[in-house]
N, C-alpha and C positions, 0 to 999 in steps of 0.2 A: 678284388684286384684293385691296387691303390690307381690311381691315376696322376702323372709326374708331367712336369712341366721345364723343359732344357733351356734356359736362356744361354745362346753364346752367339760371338758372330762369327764361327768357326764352323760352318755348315759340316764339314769333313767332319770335327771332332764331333757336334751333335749328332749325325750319324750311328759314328760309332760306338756313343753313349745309348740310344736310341737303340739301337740294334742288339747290345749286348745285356740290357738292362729286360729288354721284353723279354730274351730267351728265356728271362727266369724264371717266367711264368706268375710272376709276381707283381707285374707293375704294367702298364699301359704308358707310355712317353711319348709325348710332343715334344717338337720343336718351335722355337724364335728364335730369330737372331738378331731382335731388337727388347726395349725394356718398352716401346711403345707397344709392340704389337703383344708381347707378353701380357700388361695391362688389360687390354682388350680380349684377347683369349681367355684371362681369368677371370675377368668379371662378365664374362658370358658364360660361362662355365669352369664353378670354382675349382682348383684342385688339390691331392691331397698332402704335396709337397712340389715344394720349386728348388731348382738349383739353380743358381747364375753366376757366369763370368764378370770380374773385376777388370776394368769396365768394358762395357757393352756401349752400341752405338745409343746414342740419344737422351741416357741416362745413365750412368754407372751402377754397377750391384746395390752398392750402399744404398744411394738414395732409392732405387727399385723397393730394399727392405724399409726404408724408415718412412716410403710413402704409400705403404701398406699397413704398416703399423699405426701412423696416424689417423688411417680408416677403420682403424681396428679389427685390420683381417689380424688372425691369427696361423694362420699357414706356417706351415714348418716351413723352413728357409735356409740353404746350406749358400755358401760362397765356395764355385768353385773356380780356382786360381792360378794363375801361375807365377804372380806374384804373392811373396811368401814376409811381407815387413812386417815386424812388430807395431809399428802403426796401423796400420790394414785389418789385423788380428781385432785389436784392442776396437777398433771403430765399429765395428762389423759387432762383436759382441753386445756393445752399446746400444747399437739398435735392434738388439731382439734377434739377433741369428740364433740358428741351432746349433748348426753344425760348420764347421770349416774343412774344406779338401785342397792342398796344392796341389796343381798339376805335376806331371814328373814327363823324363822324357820318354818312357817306358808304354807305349799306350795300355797294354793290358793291367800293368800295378797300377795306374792312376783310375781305370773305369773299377779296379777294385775294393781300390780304399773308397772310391767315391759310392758302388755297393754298398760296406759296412758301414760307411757312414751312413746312409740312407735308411739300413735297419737298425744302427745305434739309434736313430733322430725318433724315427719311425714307433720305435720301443718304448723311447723314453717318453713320447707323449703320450702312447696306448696307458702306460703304467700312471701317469699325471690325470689320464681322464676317469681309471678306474677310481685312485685313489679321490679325485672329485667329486666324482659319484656315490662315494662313500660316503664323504665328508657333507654333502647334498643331503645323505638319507639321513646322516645322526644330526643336522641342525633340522629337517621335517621333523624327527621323531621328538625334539625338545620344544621346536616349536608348537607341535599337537599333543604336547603332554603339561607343559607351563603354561598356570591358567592367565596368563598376563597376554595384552594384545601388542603386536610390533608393525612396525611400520617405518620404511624408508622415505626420505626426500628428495626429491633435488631440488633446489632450490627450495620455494612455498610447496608444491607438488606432491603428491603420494606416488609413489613409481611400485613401490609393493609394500606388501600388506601379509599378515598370517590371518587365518582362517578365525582365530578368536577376535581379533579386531571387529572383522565381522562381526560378531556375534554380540560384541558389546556395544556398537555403536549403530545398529541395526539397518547398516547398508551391509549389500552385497559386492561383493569383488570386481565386478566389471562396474558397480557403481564409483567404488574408493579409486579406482586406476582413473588417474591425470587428474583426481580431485583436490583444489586446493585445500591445504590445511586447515585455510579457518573456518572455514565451512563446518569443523569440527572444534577448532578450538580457537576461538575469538580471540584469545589472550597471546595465542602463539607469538607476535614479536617481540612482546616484553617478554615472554618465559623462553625465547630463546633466544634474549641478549646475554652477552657476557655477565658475571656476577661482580656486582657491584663493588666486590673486596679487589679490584684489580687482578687476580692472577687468572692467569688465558690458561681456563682448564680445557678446551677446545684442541687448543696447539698441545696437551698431555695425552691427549687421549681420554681424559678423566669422564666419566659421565656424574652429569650435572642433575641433582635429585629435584623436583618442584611437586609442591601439592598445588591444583588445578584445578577444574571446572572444563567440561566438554561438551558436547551438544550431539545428541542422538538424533537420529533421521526420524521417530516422533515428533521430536523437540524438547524429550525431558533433556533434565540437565543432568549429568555425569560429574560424579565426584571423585579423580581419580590420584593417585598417585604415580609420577611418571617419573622418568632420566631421561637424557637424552645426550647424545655427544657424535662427532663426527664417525665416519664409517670407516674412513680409511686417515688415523690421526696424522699420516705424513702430508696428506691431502684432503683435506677440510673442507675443499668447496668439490670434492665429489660424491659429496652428500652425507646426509645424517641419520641418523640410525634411531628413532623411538622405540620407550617399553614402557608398556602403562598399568599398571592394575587399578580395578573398580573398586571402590571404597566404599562406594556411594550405600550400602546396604549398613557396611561397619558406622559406616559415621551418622546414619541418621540413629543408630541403634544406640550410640555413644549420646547423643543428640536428646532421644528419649531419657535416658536414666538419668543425664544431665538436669533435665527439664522435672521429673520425679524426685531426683533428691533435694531439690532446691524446694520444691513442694514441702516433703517431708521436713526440709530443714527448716524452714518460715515455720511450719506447722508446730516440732518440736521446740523453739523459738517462743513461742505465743503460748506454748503448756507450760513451758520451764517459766516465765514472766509470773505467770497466774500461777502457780504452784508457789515460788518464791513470795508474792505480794501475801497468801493461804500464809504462809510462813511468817511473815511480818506481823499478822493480824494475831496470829498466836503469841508469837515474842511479846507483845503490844501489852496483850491482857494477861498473859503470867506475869509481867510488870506490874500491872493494876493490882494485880489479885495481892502479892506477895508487899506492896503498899499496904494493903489491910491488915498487915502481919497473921495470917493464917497461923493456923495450929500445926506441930513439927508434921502432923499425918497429912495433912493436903499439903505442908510444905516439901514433902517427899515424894508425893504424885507432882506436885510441879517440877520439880528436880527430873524427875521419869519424862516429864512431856519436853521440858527441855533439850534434854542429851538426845530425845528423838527426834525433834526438830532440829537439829544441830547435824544430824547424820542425816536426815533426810536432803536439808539444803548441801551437804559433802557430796551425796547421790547427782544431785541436779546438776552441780557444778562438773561435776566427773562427765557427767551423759555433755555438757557442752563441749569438753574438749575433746570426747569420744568422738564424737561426732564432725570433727573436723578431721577425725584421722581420714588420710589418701581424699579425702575432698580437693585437694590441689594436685596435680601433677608431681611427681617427683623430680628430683632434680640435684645437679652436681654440685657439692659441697665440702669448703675445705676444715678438716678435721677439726684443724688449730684456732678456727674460725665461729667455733662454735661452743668451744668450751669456757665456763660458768670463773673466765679468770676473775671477773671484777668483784664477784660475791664471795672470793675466799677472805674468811676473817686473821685479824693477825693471831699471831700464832700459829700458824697453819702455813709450812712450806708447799708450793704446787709445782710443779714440774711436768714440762712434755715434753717427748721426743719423736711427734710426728712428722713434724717439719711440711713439707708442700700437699701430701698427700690428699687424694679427693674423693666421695665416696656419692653411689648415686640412691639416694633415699629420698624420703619423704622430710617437706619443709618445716616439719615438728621433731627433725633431730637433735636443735639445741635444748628441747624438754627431756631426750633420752640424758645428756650430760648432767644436766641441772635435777633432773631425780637422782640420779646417780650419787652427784654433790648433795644431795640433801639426805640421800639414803647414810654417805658414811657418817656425816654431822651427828643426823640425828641417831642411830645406832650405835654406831660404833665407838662411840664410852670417847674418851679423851685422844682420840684425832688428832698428829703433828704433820705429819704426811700425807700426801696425797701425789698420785703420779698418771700418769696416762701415756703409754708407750706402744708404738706401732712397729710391726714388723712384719714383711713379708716372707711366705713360705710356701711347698708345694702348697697345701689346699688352695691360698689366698694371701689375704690379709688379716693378721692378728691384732685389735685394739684391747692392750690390760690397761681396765681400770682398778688403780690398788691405792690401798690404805693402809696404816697399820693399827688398827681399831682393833673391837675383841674379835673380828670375825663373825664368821656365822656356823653354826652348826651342820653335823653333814646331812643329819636327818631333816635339816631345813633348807638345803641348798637348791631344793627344786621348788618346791613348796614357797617360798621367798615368790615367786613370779606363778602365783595363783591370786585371782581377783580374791580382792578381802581377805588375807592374810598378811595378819601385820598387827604392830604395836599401835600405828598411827590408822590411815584408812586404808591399808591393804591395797592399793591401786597405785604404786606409784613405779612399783617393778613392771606389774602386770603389763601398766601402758609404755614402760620400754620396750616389752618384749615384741607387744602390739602393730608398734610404730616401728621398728625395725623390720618386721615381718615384712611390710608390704614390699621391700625388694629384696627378699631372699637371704638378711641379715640375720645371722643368730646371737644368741645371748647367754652362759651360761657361768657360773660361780665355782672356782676352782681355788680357793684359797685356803690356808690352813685354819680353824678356830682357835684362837688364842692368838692368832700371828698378823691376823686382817684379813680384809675381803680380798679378794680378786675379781671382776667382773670380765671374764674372755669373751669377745665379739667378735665374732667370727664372717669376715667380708667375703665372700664368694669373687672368684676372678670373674673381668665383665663390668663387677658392681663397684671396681673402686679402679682411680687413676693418678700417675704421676703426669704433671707438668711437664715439657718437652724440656731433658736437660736439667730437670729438679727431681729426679729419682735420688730418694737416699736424704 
């Protein structure tokens, strides 16, 4: 049984509000016939809906609603009236009413709209709390299923927390509540200053991404990636809203192979030196020997040790640029930006039509062009053209590099981008195909033989971008 609360200073008429409203079997009703003594009956015992007269002694309806409201009751609230002004209306909704009743002169139509009103109001908040309670269970069930930890502020403060927070910063919940932030994260006022580019992502609603450091209740330190941005964006100082995930396992693991291949690469470094000087020493004394004008037969075992020291150091050389492959981060680069214009010889028209276009690979993509450029040179017999044309389409992005050479064979159009197949040292397709690989770019020969190469490169969406406004 709800429990109602009558403000008016119409004893008669609360009465017979009173009296008609209990028959219902539905409601329990007090009266006041001030907004003082109302105050006071309800925060002695709250209840579960008020109605009151516009104005009441001591305080009027209105301010009765907006100085509950800024206490942050939430009690259903009807204005019941008998003044009927469109200002009254409008005011009364402004501070959080539910519901509105005019009085009439009718007493029974008026205790009856003021009824339905009561089970309109009454309804509509049953239906608001179920639906919150929903909405309660599918942010519980995202929260204990995303393995990232969350955390509210107010102010420096932690006011709550999800259950994985705990678990990554190895306090417990009744520890993290009222707990200042830096106790966990030292760094918190610089990383939740504004960003330095000027735009107030705060006042957007935007969440702001920071890599970080945190402090577990151990005392390890936590490497985390976090965001972070206000809770409610029309209202930024009622607090902020954290999400963090632990890295700390990713990045010392990234940390290790960092630390290994720099090993390995000093190491392969220090072989390839001494292999090459091994090299010298031989160039050195098949110089001396072939001084003594040897006979044509030792002069043709020198010829043999030659051409093998000659390919061996091609090896060495190869393994050092191998070896730089994805050693660097990859990173955003403009097509147009990277192609081998300054090394085309006269004779030779070049042409592109990429125009702004960006692609996200690996920082040895100007060696994909410049093989490329050397690929049709040197192949493809007497070379006048040269073009390089980008266009986008469902799959992606299309880069043709074309030429109008003799082309290439169809029985060798795959085979062309096998290590060590080739006229010259077989490696110089292979490390296109290598180097494009690492972000998901492919590579493949589509041209006619007798007509010129084609080189199709194929950018997957995600891996390439236009400039804001330089599309096309």
């Amino acid at each position: 049984m709800l429990r109602i609360l009558g403000v008016d200073d119409d004893p008669a008429l609360l009465e017979d509000c009173r009296r008609s409203l209990n028959e219902t079997g539905l409601f329990t009703v007090d009266a006041a016939i001030s907004a003082g003594t109302a105050m006071q009956m309800h925060k002695a015992a709250p209840y579960d809906l008020i109605f009151s007269e516009y104005p009441v002694p001591e305080m009027n309806g209105i301010p009765l609603i907006k100085a509950l409201r800024e206490q942050g009751d939430t009690t259903p609230f009807i204005v019941f009236t008998g003044r009927g002004s469109e200002e009254i209306v409008m005011e009364a909704l402004s501070h959080g009413v539910d519901g509105y009743v005019k009085k009439g002169e009718v007493q029974g139509e008026q205790i009856a709209r003021l009824t339905a009103t009561i089970h309109q109001v009454i309804g509509k908040r049953e239906a608001e709390k179920r639906a919150f309670v929903g909405e309660n269970d599918l942010l519980a069930g995202i929260l204990r299923t995303v393995p990232a930890g969350v955390a509210i502020l107010k102010g420096k403060t932690i006011t709550h927390m999800s259950e994985h927070l705990c678990e990554i910063t190895g306090y417990s919940r009744e520890e993290l509540e009222t707990t200042d932030i830096h106790v966990l994260w030292p760094d918190a006022d610089t990383c939740l200053q504004p960003p330095a580019d000027g735009n107030n992502h705060a006042m957007n609603g935007d969440a702001i991404p920071v890599e970080t450091r945190w402090q577990r209740k151990d005392g390890a330190t936590l490497r985390v990636l976090l965001s972070h941005g206000p809770l409610y964006p029309a209202h930024p100082e009622r607090g902020t809203i954290i999400c963090l995930f632990d890295v700390t396992m990713h990045m010392m693991a990234d940390d290790a192979l960092r630390m290994a291949n720099k090993k390995l690469n000093l190491l392969s470094s220090i072989t390839r030196h001494d292999i090459l000087n091994k090299i010298s020493i031989i160039d050195s004394n098949i110089i001396f020997i072939q001084k003594r004008n040897p006979s044509k037969e030792i002069d043709t075992f020198l010829l043999k040790i030659g051409t093998t020291t000659r390919a061996i150091q091609t090896q060495i050389e190869f393994s050092r640029v191998y070896q730089d492959l994805g050693s660097t981060d990859s990173r955003w680069q403009k097509i147009d930006s990277v192609l081998p214009r300054r090394m085309v010889p006269e004779g030779v028209q070049f042409q592109t039509t990429c125009g702004e276009v960006e692609v996200f690979a690996d920082p040895m993509l100007q060696k994909v062009f410049f093989n490329l450029f050397d690929n049709s040179l040197r192949h493809g017999g007497h070379v006048r053209n040269l073009q390089v044309a980008c266009s986008e389409g469902e799959g992606g992005l299309k880069i043709l590099w074309e030429d109008d050479g003799v082309g290439i064979p169809d029985d060798e159009k795959e085979r062309v981008f096998e290590r060590g197949y080739g006229k010259n040292t077989g490696l110089g397709l292979f490390l296109v195909r290598e180097i494009l690989g690492i972000t998901g770019i492919t590579i493949r020969e589509t041209g006619t033989p007798g007509k010129g190469a084609i080189f199709e490169i194929s950018v997957p969406r995600g891996v390439y971008r236009y400039p804001v406004g330089k599309k096309g």
